[in-house]
Every structure is written in C-alpha cells, then in structure tokens.
C-alpha positions in Angstrom: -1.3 -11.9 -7.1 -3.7 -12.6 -4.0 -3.0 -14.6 -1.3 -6.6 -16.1 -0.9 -8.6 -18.3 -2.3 -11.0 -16.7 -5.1 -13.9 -14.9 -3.4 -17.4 -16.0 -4.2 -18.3 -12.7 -5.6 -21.9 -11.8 -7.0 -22.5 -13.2 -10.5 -24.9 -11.7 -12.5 -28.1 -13.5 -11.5 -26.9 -14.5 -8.3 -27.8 -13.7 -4.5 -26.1 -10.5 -2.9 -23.6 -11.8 -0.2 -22.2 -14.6 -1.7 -19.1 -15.9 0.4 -15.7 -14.8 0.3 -13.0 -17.3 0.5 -9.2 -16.9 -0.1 -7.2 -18.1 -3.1 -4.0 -18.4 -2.3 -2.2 -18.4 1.7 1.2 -17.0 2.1 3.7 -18.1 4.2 3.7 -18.3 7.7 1.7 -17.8 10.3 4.6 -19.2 13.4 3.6 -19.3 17.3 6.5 -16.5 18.9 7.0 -16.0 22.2 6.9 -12.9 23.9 10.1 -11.9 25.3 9.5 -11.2 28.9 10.6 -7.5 28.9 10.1 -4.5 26.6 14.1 -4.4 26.7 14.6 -7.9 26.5 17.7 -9.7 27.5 20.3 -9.7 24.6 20.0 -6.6 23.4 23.1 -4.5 23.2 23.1 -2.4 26.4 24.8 0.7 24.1 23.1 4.0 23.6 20.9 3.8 20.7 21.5 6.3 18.0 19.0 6.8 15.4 19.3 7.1 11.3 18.5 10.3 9.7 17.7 10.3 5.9 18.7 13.1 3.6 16.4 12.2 0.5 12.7 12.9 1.5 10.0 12.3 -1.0 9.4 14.7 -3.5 6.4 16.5 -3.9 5.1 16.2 -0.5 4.4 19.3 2.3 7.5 19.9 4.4 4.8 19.0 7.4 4.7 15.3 6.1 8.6 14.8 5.6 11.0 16.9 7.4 8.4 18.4 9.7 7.1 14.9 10.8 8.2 12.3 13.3 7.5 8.8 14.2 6.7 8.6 18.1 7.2 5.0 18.8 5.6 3.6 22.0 4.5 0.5 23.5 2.4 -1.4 21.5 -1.5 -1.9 23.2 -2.6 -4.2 20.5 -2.4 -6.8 19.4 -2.1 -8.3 22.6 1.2 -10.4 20.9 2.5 -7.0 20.6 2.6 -5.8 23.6 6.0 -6.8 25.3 9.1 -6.0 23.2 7.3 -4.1 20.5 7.3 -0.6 19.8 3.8 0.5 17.8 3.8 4.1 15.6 1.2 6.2 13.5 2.7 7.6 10.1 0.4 10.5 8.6 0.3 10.5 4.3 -1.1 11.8 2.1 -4.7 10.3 0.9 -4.5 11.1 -2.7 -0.6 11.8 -3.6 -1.7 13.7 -6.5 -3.2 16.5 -4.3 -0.3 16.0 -1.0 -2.0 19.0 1.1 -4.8 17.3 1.4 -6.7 14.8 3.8 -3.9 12.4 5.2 -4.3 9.1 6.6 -3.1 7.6 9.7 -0.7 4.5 8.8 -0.2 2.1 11.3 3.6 0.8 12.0 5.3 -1.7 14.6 8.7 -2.5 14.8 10.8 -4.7 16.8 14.7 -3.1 17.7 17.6 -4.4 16.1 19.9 -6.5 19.1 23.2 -6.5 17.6 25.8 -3.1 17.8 24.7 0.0 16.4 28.0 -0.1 14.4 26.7 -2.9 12.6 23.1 -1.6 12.1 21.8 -1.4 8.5 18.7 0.0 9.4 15.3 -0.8 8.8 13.9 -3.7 6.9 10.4 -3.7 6.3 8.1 -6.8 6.1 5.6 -7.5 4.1 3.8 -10.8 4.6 1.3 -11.0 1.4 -2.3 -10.9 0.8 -3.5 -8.6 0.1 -5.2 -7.9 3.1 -2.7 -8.9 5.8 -1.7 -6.7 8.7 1.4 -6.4 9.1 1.0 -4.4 12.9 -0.7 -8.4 14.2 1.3 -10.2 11.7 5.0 -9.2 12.8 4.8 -10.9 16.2 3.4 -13.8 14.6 5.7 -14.4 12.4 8.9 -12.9 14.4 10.2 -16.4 14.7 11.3 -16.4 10.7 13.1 -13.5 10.4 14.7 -12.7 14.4 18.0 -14.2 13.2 18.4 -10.9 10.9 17.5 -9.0 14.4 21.5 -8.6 14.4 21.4 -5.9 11.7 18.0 -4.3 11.3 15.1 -3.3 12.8 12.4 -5.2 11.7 9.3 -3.3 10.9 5.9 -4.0 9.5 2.8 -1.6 8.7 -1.2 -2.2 8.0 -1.3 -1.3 4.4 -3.9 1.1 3.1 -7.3 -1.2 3.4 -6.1 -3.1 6.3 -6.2 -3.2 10.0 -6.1 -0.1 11.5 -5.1 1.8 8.3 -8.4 3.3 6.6 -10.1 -0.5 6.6 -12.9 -1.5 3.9 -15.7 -1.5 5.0 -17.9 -3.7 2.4 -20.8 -4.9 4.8 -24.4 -4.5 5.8 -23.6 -1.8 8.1 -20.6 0.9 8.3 -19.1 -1.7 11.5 -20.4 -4.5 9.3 -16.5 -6.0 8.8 -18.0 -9.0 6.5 -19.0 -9.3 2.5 -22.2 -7.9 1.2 -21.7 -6.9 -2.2 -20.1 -4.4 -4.5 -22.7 -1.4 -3.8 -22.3 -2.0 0.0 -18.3 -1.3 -0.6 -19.1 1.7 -2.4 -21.5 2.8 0.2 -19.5 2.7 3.4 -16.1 3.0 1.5 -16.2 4.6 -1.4 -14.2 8.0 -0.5 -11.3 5.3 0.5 -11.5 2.3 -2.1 -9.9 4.3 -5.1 -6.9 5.4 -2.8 -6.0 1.8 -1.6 -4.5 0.2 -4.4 -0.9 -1.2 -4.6 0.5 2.2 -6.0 -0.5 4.2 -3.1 0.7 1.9 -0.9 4.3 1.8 -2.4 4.3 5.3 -2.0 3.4 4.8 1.4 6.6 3.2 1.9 8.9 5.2 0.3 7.8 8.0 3.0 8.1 5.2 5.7 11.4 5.0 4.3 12.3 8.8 5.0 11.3 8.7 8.4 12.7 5.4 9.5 15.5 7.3 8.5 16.7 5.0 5.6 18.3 6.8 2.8 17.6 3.6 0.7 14.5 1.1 1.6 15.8 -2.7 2.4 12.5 -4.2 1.9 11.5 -8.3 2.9 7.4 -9.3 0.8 6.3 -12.5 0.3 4.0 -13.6 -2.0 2.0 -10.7 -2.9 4.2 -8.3 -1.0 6.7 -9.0 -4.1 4.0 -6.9 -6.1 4.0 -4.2 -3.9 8.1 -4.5 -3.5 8.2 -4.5 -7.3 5.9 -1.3 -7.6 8.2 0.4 -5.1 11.2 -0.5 -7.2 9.5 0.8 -10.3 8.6 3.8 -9.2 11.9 5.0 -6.6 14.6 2.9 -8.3 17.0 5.2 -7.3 16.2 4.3 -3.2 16.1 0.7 -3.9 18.4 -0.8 -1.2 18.5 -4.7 -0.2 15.0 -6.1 -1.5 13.6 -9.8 -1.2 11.2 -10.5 -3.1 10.1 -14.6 -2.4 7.2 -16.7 -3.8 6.9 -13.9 -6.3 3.8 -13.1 -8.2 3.7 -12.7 -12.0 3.7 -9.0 -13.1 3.0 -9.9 -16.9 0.1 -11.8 -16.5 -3.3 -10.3 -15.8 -5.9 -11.1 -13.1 -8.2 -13.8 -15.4 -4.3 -14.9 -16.9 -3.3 -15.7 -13.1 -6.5 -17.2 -11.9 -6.1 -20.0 -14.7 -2.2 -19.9 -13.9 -2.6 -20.9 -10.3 -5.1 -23.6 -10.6 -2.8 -25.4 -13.2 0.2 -25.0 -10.1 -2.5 -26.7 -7.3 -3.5 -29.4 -9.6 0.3 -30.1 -10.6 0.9 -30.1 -6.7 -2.1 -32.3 -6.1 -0.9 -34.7 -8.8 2.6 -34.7 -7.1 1.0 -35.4 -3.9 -1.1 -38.3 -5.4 2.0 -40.1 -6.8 3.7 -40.1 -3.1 0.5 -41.1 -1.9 0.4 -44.2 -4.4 4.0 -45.0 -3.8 4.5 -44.5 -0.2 1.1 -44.5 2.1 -0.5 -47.8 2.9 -4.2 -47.6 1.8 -3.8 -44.3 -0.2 -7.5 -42.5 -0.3 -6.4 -41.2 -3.8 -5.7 -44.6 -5.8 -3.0 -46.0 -7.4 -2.0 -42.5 -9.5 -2.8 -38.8 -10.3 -5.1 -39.9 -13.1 -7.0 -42.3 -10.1 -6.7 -39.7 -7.8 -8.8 -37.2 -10.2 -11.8 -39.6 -10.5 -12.2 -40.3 -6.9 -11.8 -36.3 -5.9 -14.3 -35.9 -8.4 -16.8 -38.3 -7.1 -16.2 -37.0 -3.8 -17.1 -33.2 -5.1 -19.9 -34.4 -6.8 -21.1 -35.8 -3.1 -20.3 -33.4 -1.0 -22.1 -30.7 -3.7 -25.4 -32.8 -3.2 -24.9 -33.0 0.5 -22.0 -31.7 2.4 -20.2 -33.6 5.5 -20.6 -32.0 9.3 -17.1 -30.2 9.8 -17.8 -29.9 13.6 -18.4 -26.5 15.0 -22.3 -26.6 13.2 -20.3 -26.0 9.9 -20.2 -28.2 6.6 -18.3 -28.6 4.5 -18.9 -28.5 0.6 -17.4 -28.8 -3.0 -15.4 -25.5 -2.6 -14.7 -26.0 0.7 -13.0 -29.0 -0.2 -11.1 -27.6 -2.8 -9.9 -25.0 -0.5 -9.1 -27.0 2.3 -6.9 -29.8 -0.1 -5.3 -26.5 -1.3 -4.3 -25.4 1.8 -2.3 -28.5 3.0 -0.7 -28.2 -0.6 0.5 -25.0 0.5 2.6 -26.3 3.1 4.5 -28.5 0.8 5.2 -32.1 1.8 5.2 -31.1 5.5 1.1 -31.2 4.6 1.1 -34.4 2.5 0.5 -37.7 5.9 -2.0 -35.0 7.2 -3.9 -34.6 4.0 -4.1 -38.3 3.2 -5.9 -39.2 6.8 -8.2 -36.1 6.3 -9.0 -37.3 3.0 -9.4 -41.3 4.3 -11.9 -40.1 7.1 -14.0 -37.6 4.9 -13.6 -40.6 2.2 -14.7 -43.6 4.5 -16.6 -41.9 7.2 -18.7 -38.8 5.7 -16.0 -36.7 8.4 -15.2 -33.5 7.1 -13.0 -32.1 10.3 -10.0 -32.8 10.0 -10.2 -31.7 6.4 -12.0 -28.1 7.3 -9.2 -27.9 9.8 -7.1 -27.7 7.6 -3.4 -26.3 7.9 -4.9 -24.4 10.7 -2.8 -26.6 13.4 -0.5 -28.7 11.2 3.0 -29.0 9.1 5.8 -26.2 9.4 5.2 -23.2 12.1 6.6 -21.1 9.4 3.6 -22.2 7.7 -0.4 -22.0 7.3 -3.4 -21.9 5.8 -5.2 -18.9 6.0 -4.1 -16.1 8.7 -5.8 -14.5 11.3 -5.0 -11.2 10.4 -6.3 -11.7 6.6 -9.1 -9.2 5.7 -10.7 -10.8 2.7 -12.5 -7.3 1.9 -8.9 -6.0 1.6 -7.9 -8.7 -0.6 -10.9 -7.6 -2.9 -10.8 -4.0 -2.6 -6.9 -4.1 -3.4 -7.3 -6.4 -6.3 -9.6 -5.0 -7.6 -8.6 -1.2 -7.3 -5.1 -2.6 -9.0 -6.9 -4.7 -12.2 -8.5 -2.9 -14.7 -10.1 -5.7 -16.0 -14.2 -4.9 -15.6 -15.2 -8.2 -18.0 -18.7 -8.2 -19.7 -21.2 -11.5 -19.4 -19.6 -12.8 -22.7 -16.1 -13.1 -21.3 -17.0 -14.2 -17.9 -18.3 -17.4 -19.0 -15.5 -17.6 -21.4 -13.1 -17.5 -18.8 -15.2 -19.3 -16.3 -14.9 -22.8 -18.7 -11.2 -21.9 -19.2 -10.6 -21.8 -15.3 -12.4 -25.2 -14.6 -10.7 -26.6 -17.9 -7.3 -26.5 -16.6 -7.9 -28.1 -13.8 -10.2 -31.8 -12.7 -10.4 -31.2 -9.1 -9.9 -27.3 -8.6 -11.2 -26.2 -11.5 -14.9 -25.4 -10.6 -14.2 -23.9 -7.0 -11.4 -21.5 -8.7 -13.2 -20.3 -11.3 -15.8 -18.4 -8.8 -12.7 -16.1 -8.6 -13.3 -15.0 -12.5 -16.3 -12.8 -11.0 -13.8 -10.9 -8.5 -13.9 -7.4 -10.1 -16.9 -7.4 -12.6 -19.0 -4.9 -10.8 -16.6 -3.2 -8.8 -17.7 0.5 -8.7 -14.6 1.9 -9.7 -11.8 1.8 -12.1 -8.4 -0.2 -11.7 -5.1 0.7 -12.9 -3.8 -1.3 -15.3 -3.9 -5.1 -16.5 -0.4 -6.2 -15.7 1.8 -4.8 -13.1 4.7 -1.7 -14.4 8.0 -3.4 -12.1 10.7 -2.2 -14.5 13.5 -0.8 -12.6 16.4 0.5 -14.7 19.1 2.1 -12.5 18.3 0.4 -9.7 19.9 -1.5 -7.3 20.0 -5.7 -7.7 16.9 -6.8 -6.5 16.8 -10.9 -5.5 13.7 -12.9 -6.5 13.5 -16.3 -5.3 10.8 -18.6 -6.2 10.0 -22.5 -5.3 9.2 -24.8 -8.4 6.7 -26.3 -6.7 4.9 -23.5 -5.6 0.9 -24.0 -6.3 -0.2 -20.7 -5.5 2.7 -18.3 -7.1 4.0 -20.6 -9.9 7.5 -20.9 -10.6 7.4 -19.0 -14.1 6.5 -15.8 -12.2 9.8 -15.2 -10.5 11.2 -15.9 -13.9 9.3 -13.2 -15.2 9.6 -11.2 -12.4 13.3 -11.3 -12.3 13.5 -10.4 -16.2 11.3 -7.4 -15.9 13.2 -5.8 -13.5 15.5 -4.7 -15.9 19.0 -6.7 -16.9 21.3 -6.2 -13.6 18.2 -5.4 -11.5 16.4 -8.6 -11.2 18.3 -11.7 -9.7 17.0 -14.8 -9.3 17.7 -18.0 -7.2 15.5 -21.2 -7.5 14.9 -23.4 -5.0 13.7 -27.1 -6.1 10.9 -27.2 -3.0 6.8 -28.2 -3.1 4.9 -25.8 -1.5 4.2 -21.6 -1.1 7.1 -19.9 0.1 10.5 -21.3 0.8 12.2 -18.9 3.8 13.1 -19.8 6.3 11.9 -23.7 5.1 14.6 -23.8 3.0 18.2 -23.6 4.2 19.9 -23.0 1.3 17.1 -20.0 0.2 17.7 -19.0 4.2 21.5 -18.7 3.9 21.3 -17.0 0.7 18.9 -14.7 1.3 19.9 -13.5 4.7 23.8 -13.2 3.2 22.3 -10.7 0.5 20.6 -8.9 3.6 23.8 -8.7 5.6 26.1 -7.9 3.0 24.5 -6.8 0.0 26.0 -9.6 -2.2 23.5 -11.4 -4.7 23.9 -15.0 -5.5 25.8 -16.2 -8.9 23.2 -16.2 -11.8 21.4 -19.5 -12.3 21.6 -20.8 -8.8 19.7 -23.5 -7.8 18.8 -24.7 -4.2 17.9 -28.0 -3.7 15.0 -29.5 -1.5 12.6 -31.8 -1.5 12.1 -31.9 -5.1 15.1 -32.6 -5.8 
C-alpha cells in the first residue's frame, strides 16, 4: 500500500537508526510553471459564486461544521505555491470518537476552477500517494497532469494527518529531529499524535473537507496509495460518494507481509521485461542475452557492491539496496526509464560509477513521472502504515517471512525483504490486517490499474474493483509498464477525465492499450 521503498527498520539485534528508504514511488512529480498572476489570464472574468453543502458530518460540534469556514488566502509556502494558489487551515477533530475535543489544524491549497461557474462541479480533491506525501507542496508540482480538468473543478489538495504541516511525526533524536531513530523515539516526541494518524482518520478528514468545500458529494482523484484512503472514504460515507478515481490501486485483501512479497514479484516481472528489450533491442546490453542472464549478472553485481560499494558522487555510495532501489525506480517510469537504465547499469557495470544509477529517475523519463518526491516524509509513510496494519509479527515469523520476500524475487529479493521489519516494534496498535472498502449503495466508483505496474500489481485493481460492491467498483485496464498510467496514457486520460466531466463510467471489461500491447 506505501509508496516507498521498504524502510530499513530496527531488527531485533540490530543498531537503532537504521535507514529508511521508500518502497514504492507514485506517480509524478512534473516541473509547472507558475502562472504570472494570482488571477491568471484565462480565467472566467464572472463573479464567483461559492457551493454550499446541506449534509454536514454527523456527530461532530456545530463549531466544526456549520459554525466553521475555510478562509482561503495566498499561499506563503511552498514557494511553488505562491502565485495562483489559494492556501487554507481546516480545524477537526483529533480523536473523532471524542469530537469536542483537541482539534487539529489541517492544511489545504487549492487552485480555482477557470471555466464558467455554470459548468462548475465543484471540488476534486487530489491525493498523490505515499503515505507521506503533502499534498499543500505536491499540487503545484504536479498541476501540469490534472489543469485540463481546471474547466470544471477546483482542484484541491491537503497534508494528511502525519504530513507536512498537519500534526507531522516526529520519530528523531530530538523533538525538531525530522529524520529516523527508532520506534521509542516515535513514541517519545509523537506518541499523543501517532494513534490518530492512520488512514481512517484521515478519510474522515475528508468527508468534513467535503462539507466545507461545500460539496454535497466528495469527487475524489488518489493515486497509488491515495486509492486506500479513497476506498476507506467510500466505505465509510457511501452515501457522499460522488465522482472517485481511484489509479494504480493498492490491494485492500492482502495484508502488509502479503503485499511486500506481492510487489517484489511485480519489480522482478518488470525487470525481466526490461531485460528481454534490453537483449533484443540495445547494442551491448549490460544485462545479457535474457531475464535468466540478466539475474546472474545483477546478482554478481549485488554481491560487489555489498563487499564494497561504488562512489555515487556527492561523498555518497552506493550499495546492494541502493541498487535495488535505484533499478526500481527507473522501472517505475515504465519504458520511458528503460535506454536510461541500461547506460546506468553499463557504467556502474564497466566502470565501478554508481551516479548515474543513484540518480536515478530523479531528472529522467516522463515529467509526469519520478522516483522518489520531494515532499515524501518517510516517517509518515511508517507512522501511517503502521498505525493502519495490525500485524505486530514475533521473531519466528519475521524470518519466515523474511526468506519468503527474498524467495520471490533474484535481484530484489534481499533489499525488499528489510521492509518485513516495518511494524514489529511499533508502540502502538493498528487497525486491522486488510483494508474494509466495501461500498454498497454507493455511487460507481472507477479503478484503473496498469498490467505492468511493479509497485501496485495489476491483481489489486481487480480486487479492488470487486470489493467495492457489484455496481460500485468499475474497472478499466490499461496494457502499460510502469506505476501509474494518468495522464501517460491517453486512452486511461480520456476515460478518466470523461467520468469526471460527466459522470459516465466506461463499459465493463475495457481495455486500453499501450506499450504492452
């Protein structure tokens, strides 16, 4: 369900502080520019007129719902933010079990809608994945992907609970320590917030954003692991469901050791794709003649740089994890990443040069695409996890799942199963094994996922769709190698941003064809 790579947590035995690295990248990190005015040119010159929701939440003090507004200003950060983008605090609840009690300040940022407001839907909020990215530095980076659909909504994004400037983690040495210690540390600076920040919460975050954007339904965009969160919201508010996109969807039936083992069996599959176009179509391919080829010389290759790691410029090195990440990452950008990761590979191969490897899909492929985003907290991304699985395994089934981790997979195996350790010490409980997404009642919901995808495999928009409910969950394939296939795709593009305009779903079964095709 993350978007990062598996964190290096503790293992019994272990030293405290081990490092923290993502396991799976979502879509898109795309260079915007800034329009040049804060009323920029195209947008209708009509008087605005603002939505106004009759359905408030229930349960919640009048001075959270009716008694509350959002006072949108100019944004002062980011600094990407700052022309054209309106910034807003939204107080909740922090524990919506006792509502009259401490709130939390929820940061939003929205971008106006341009077209008529006769044609306004309303609101569509974004999610872009994690968990553990904001959503407040993330909306003008990724602006470019969705400002065709500027016509009809406002576009608006938030910080989830954990992230940003929305009660952060704090898991370090210190209190203004924003790195990884350890468990304990998390507990220390953290622990009136980390059982509060969980995917739950946050969906009832949104149904309240909802209200006050002045939506009587919520039309809802989440990627990746924003599908989670989007599935969560349907589960619990059905009946407010409006237009929801839910793309590169996670799994909800599997749970966090199931996915772990899920996911490295997608990057290996990708990396074996990659290997075969490699054979066939690159002169002097690093990988061999084959997948099978490629295997053995990745392999070798681990086993060197785990015995002494190549300079990655910048006084960093890189090693047999950071290799696997890095590979991973230019797999995530489909075959947009596949030329650049055969010359990284040749010059960490022939010349002991690990940059343009650790660079990774930092500066490379799609704009709609990238490897790990600035605004990812990967504290978040554990305290989120973990505060969603229930799964607190014991020494016995660690290693048991360890050996099944690097099992299904030659080359990722051994850097993916670090992430087994995640949650085994977290200092308080999850919620539940598997994600609760069924919907009954409410409206279709479309769930598109890429049969290539290596870090949300395909099966888990299958699933996702079917546990919706029958007449809830809709899903449209698209035949495409890497994560996330909006706005790469055209057919996915055209599909999806029809169901946003209008409502309609696609027929059942459809397929979109791309570059697997």
């Amino acid at each position: 369900m993350s978007d990062a790579h598996p964190i290096r947590s503790r293992r019994p035995g272990l030293s405290v502080g081990a490092r923290i690295i993502a396991v799976v990248v979502l879509a898109a990190i795309g260079a915007v520019v800034a329009w040049l005015q804060h009323d920029a040119p195209g947008r209708s010159a009509e008087p605005r007129s603002e939505f106004t929701a009759n359905n408030p939440p229930a349960g919640l003090p009048t001075a959270l719902t009716t008694g509350q507004h959002l006072h949108w200003s100019r944004c002062t950060s980011p600094p990407t933010a700052r022309t054209g983008y309106d910034c807003a605090t939204m107080k909740a609840p922090l524990d919506y079990r006792k509502p009259d009690g401490r709130t939390i300040d929820v940061a939003l940022i929205r971008r106006k809608a341009t077209g008529p407001n006769a044609r306004r839907i309303g609101s569509l909020v974004l999610n872009f994945g994690g968990p553990g990215v904001s959503g407040v530095s993330g909306l003008p980076e990724r602006l470019n992907q969705y400002e065709p659909l500027l016509d009809r909504y406002d576009l608006v994004s938030f910080d989830p609970r954990g992230v940003g400037a929305t009660i952060p983690v704090r898991c370090g040495k210190t209190a203004d320590d924003t790195g990884y210690d350890e468990a304990d540390a998390c507990a220390e600076h953290s622990g009136a917030l980390l059982p509060y920040i969980g995917t739950s919460h946050t969906a009832r975050d949104l149904d309240l954003m909802r209200y006050l954007l002045g939506d009587e339904r919520l039309h809802y965009f989440g990627v990746s692991y924003g599908t989670a969160l989007g599935a969560v919201y349907a589960h619990l508010y059905p009946s407010h469901v409006g237009r929801l996109v839910l793309e590169a969807s996670v799994d909800p039936t599997e749970d966090l050791d199931e996915e772990q083992v899920s996911q490295v069996k997608a990057v290996q599959a990708a990396f074996d794709r990659f290997a075969a176009h490699c054979a066939a179509r690159i002169r002097h391919c690093p990988t061999g003649d084959g997948p099978e080829e490629a295997a053995r010389r990745m392999a070798r290759l681990a086993d060197r740089l785990g015995k002494k790691p190549a300079p990655a410029g910048g006084g960093r090195n890189l090693d047999a994890d950071d290799f696997a990440y890095a590979v991973g990452d230019h797999l995530r950008l489909g075959t947009d990443g596949w030329a650049p990761l055969a010359k990284a590979l040749t010059a960490l191969i022939d010349h002991n040069d690990g940059r343009p490897l650790s660079k990774g899909a930092e500066d490379i492929g799609s704009a709609d695409r990238a490897a790990t985003p600035r605004d990812f907290s990967r504290v978040a991304q554990t305290a989120i996890t973990c505060a969603d699985s229930s799964l607190r395994p014991g020494f016995e089934r660690l290693d048991r799942d360890e050996a099944r981790v690097k099992a299904a997979s030659p080359v990722f195996g051994a850097a993916w199963s670090i992430g087994v350790y995640l949650c085994y010490d977290w200092p308080f409980d999850g919620e539940r094994a598997t994600l609760q997404v069924n919907a009954d009642g409410a409206a279709p919901v479309l769930v598109v996922g890429g049969t290539g995808d290596p870090t949300t495999p395909y099966p888990g928009a299958r699933h996702m769709a079917r546990a919706l409910g029958d007449g809830v969950g809709v899903l449209l394939t698209a035949e495409e190698e890497g994560h996330g296939t909006y706005p790469q795709n055209r057919c996915v593009t055209e599909t999806v941003d029809q169901y946003l305009r209008t409502g309609r779903t696609p027929a059942p079964g459809t397929v979109c064809r791309g570059s697997m095709s």
